[in-house]
VODRENDREN-400760 format. One record per residue (C-alpha): residue number from 1; x, y, z. Coordinates in nm, 2 decimals, decimal comma, m for minus. Example, Ala and Ser with C-alpha at 12.3 -4.5 7.8 and 13.67 -1.06 7.14 Angstrom:
% residues 2
ATOM   pos        x        y        z
ATOM     1     1,23    m0,45     0,78
ATOM     2     1,37    m0,11     0,71
//
This chain:
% residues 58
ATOM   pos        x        y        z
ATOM     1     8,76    25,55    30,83
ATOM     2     8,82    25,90    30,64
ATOM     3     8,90    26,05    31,02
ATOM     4     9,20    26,31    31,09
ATOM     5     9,42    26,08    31,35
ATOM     6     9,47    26,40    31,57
ATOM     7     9,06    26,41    31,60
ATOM     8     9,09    26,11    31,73
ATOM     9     9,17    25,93    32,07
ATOM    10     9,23    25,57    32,14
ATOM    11     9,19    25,41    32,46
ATOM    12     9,47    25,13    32,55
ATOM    13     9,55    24,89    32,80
ATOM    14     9,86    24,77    32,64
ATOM    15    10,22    24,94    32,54
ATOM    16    10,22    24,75    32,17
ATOM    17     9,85    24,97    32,12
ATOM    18     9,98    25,25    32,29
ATOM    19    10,27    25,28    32,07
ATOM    20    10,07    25,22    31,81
ATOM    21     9,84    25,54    31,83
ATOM    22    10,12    25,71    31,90
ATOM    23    10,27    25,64    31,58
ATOM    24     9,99    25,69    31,42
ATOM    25     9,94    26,08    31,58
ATOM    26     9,65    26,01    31,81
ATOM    27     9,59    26,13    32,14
ATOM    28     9,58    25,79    32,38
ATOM    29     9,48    25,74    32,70
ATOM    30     9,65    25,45    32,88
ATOM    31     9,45    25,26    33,09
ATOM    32     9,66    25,15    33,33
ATOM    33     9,79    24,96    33,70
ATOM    34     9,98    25,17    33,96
ATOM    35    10,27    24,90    33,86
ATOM    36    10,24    24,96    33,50
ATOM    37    10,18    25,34    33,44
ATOM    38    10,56    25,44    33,44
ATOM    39    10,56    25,23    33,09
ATOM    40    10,26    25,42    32,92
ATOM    41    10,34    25,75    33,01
ATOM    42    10,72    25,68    32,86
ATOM    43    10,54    25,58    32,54
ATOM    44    10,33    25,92    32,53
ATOM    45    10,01    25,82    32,68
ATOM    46     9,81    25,99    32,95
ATOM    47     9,70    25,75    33,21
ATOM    48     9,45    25,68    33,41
ATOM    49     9,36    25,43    33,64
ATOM    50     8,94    25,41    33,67
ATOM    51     8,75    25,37    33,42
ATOM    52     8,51    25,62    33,61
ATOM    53     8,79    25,89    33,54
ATOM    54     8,75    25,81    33,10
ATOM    55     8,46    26,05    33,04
ATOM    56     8,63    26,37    33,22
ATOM    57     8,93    26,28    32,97
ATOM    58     8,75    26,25    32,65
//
């Protein structure tokens, strides 16, 4: 899309697409269970666990 990847920031539920924006130098946000957040934040995302909480971390 002709975008600088560290303009960007992708919003993921799962650790393949949170890996994946990682890779590609984006900031992510991992949207996320209690259960599952130890997983994201290993793979360099910042989670969160509402989706009320997403437009304070944009």
């Amino acid at each position: 899309m002709g975008v600088n990847p560290q303009f960007c920031t992708v919003v993921e539920d799962s650790i393949l697409g949170v890996r994946a924006g990682i890779a590609a130098g984006m900031k992510v946000l991992g949207y996320s269970s209690q259960s599952e957040a130890i997983q994201r934040e290993e793979c360099g995302a910042r989670v969160f666990y509402s989706i009320y909480q997403l437009p304070d971390l944009l």
